[in-house]
VOVEXFI-379480 format. One record per residue: x, y, z of N, C-alpha, C, O in turn. Coordinates in nm, 2 decimals, m for minus. Layout:
<<X, Y, Z>, <X, Y, Z>, <X, Y, Z>, <X, Y, Z>>
...
***
This chain:
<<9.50, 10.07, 11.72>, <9.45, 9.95, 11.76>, <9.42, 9.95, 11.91>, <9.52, 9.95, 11.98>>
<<9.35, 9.95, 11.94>, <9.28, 9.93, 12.10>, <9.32, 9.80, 12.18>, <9.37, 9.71, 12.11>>
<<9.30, 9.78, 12.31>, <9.38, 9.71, 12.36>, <9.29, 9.58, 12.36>, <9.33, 9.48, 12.41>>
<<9.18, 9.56, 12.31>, <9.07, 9.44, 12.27>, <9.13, 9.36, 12.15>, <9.08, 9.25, 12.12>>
<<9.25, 9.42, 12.09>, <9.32, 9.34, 11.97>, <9.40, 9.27, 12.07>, <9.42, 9.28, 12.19>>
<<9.43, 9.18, 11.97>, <9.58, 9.08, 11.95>, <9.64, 9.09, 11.92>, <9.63, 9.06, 11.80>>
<<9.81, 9.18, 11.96>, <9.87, 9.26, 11.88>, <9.96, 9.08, 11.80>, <10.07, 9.03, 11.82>>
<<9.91, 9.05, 11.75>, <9.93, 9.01, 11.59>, <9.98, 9.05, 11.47>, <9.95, 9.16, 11.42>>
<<10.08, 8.96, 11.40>, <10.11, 8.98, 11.26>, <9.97, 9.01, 11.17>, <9.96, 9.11, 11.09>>
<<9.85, 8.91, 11.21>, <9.75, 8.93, 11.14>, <9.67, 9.03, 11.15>, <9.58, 9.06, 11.07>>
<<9.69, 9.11, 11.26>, <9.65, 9.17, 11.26>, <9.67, 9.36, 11.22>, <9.60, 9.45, 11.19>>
<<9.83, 9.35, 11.25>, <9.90, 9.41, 11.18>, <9.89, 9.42, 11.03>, <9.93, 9.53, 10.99>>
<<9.83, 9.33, 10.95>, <9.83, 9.34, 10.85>, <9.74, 9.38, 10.81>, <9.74, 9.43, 10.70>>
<<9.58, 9.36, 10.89>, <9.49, 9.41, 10.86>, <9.47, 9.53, 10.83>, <9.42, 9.58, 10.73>>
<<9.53, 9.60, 10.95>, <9.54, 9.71, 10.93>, <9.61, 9.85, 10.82>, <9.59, 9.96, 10.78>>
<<9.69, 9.75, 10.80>, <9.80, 9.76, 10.66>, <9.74, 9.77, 10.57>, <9.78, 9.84, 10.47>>
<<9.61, 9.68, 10.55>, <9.54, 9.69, 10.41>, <9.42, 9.76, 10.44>, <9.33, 9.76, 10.35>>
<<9.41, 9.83, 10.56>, <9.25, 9.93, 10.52>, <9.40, 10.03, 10.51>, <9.41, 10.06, 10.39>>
<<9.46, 10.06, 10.56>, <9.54, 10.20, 10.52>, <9.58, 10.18, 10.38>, <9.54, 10.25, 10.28>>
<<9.65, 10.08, 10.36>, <9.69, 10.08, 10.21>, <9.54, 10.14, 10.08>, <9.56, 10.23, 9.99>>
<<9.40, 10.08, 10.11>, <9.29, 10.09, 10.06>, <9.27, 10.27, 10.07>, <9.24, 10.35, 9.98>>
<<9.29, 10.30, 10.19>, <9.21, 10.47, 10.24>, <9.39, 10.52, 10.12>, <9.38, 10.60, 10.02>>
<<9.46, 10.48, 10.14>, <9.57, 10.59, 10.06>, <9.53, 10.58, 9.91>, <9.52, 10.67, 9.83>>
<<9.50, 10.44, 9.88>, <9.48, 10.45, 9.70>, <9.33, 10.49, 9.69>, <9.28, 10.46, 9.57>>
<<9.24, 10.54, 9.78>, <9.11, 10.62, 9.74>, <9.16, 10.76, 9.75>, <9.12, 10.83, 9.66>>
<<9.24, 10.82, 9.84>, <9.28, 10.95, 9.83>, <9.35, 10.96, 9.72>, <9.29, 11.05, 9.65>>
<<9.46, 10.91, 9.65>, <9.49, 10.94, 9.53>, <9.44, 10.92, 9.43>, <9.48, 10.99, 9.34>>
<<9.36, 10.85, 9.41>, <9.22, 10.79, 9.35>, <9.15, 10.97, 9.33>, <9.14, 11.04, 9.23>>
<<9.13, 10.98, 9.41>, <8.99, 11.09, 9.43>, <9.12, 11.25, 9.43>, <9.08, 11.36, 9.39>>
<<9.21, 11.23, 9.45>, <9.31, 11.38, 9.38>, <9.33, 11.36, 9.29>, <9.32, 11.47, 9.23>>
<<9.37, 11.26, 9.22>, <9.39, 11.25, 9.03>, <9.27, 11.30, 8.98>, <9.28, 11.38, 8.89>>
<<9.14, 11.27, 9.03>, <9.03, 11.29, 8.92>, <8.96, 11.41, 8.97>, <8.87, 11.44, 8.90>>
<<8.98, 11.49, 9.08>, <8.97, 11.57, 9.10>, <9.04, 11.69, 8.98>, <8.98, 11.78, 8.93>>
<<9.21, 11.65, 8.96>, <9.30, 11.76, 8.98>, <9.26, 11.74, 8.76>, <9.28, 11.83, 8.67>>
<<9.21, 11.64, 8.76>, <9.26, 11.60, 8.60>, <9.13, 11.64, 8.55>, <9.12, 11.68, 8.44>>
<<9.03, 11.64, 8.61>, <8.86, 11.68, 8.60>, <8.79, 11.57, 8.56>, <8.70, 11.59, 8.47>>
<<8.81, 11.43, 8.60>, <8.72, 11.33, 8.54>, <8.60, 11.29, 8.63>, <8.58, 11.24, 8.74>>
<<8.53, 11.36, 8.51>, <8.41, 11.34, 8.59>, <8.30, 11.23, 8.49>, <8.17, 11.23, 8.48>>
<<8.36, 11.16, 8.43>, <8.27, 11.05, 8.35>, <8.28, 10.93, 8.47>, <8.21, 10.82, 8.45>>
<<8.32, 10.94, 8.53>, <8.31, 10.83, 8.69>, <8.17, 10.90, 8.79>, <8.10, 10.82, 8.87>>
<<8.14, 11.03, 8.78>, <8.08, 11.02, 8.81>, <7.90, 10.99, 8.80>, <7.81, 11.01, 8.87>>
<<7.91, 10.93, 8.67>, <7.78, 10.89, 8.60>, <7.74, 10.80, 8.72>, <7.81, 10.77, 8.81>>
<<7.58, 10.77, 8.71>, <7.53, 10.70, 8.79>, <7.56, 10.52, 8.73>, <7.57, 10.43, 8.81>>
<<7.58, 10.49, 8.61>, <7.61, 10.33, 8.58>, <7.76, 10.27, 8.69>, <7.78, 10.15, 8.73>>
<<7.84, 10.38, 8.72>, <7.95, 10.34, 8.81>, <7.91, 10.35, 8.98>, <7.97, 10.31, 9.07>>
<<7.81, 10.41, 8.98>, <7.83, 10.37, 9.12>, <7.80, 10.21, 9.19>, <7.85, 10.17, 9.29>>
<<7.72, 10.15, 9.12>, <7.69, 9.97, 9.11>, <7.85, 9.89, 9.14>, <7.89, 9.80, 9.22>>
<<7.91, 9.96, 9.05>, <8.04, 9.88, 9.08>, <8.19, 9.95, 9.13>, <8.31, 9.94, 9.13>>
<<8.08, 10.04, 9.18>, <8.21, 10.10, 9.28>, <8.16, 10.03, 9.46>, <8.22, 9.99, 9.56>>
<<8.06, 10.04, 9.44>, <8.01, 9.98, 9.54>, <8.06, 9.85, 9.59>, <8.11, 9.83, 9.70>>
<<8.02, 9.74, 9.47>, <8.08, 9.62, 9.49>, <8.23, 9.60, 9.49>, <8.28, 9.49, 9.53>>
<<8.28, 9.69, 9.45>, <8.44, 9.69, 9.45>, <8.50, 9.71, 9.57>, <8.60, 9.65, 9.61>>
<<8.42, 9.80, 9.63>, <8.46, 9.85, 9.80>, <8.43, 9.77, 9.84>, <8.52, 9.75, 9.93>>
<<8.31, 9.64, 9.86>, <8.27, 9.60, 9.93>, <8.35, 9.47, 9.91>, <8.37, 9.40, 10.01>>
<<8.41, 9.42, 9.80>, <8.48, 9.29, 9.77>, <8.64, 9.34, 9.85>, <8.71, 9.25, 9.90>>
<<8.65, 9.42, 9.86>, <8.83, 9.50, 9.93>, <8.80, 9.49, 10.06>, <8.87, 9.41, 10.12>>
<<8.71, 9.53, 10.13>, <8.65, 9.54, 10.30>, <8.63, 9.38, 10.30>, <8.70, 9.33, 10.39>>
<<8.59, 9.31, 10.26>, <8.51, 9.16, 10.27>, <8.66, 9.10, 10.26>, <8.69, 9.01, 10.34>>
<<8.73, 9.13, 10.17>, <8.90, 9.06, 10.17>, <8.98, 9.07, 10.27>, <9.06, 8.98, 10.30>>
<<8.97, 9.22, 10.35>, <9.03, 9.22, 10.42>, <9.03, 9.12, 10.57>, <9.11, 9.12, 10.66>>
<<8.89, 9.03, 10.56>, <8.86, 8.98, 10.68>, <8.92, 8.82, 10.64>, <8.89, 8.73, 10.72>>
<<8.98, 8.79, 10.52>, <9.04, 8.71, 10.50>, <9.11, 8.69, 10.51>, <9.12, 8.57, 10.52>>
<<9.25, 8.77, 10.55>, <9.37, 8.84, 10.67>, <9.34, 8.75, 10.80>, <9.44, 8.70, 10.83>>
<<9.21, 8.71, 10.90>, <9.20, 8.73, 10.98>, <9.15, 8.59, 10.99>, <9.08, 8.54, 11.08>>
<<9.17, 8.54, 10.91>, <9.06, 8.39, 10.96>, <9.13, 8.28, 11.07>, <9.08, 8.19, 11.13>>
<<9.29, 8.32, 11.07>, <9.33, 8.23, 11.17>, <9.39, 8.33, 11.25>, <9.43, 8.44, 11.21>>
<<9.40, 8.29, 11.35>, <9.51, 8.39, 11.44>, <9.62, 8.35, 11.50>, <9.70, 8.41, 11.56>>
<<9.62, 8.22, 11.49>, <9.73, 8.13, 11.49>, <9.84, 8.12, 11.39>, <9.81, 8.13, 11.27>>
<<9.95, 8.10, 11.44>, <10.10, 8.06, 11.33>, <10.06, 8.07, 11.17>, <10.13, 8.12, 11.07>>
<<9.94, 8.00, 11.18>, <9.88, 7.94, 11.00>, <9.79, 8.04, 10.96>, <9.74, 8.02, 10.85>>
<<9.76, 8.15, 11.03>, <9.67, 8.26, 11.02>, <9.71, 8.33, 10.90>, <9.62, 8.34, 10.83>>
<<9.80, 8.37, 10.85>, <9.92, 8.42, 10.75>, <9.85, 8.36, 10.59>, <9.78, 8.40, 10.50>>
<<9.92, 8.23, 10.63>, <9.89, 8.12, 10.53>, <9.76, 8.11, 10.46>, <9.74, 8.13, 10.34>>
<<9.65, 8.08, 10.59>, <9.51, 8.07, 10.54>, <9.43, 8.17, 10.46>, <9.35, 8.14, 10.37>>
<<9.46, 8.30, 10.52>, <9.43, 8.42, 10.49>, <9.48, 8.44, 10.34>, <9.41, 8.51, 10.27>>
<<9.59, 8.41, 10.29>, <9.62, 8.44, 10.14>, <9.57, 8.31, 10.06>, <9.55, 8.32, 9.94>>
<<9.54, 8.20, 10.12>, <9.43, 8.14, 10.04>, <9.32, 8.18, 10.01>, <9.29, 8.15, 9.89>>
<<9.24, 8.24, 10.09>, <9.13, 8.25, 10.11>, <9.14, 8.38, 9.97>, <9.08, 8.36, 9.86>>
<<9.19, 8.47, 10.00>, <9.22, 8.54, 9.92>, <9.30, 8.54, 9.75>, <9.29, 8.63, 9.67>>
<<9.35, 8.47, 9.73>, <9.39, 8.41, 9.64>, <9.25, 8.31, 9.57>, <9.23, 8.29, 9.45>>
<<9.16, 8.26, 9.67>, <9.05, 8.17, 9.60>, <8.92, 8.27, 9.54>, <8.84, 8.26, 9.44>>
<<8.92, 8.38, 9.64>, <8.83, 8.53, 9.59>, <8.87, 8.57, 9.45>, <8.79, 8.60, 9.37>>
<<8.99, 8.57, 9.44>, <9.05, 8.59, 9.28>, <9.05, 8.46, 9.20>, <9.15, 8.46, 9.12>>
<<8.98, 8.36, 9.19>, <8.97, 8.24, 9.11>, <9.16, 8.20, 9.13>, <9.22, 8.17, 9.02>>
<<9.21, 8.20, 9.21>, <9.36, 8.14, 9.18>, <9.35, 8.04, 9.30>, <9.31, 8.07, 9.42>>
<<9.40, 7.89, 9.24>, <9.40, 7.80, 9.38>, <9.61, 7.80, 9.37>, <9.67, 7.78, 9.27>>
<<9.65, 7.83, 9.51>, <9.78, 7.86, 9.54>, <9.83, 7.64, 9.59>, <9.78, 7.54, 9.64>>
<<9.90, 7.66, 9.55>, <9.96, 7.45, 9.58>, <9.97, 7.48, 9.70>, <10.01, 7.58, 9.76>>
<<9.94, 7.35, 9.74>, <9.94, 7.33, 9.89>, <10.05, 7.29, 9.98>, <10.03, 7.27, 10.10>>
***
C-alpha cells in the first residue's frame, strides 16, 4: 500500500479481498491444471467468467464506500444488496 492510502481498516480489507480473490484463482487454475479440466475452457465460459471477475473487482469497491467509522458497516451493505440480501438496519 503506498503512502497515498489511508492506512485504514477499510482499507485493509480491501486489500484482503483482492489477495483472498488472486489465492482462490491460483488454486482455481492448479486444480484444473493438475486434474486436466479443460471443459472450462470452451469459449461459452468465458462470458461468465468475465462477468464473474468483474462482479468480485466491482465488490470489492464496496469495502470502500465510507472511510469513516461506518465505512465497515456501509460496505457490507452495499454488498449484501449486490447479493439480493437486505441485512436489518
Amino acid at each position: 500500500m503506498g503512502m497515498w492510502h489511508s492506512g485504514t481498516i477499510t482499507r485493509l480489507l480491501w486489500g484482503l479481498w483482492h489477495a483472498w480473490g488472486s489465492i482462490a484463482y491460483m488454486v482455481w487454475s492448479r486444480n484444473r491444471r493438475k486434474r486436466g479440466w479443460t471443459v472450462f475452457d470452451r469459449r461459452i465460459f468465458v462470458v461468465p467468467a468475465i462477468l464473474l471477475t468483474q462482479a468480485y473487482v466491482l465488490g470489492s469497491w464496496a469495502i470502500l464506500v465510507g472511510e469513516d467509522s461506518t465505512g465497515f458497516t456501509q460496505g457490507l451493505r452495499v454488498l449484501a444488496k449486490m447479493a439480493f440480501i437486505n441485512l436489518p438496519q
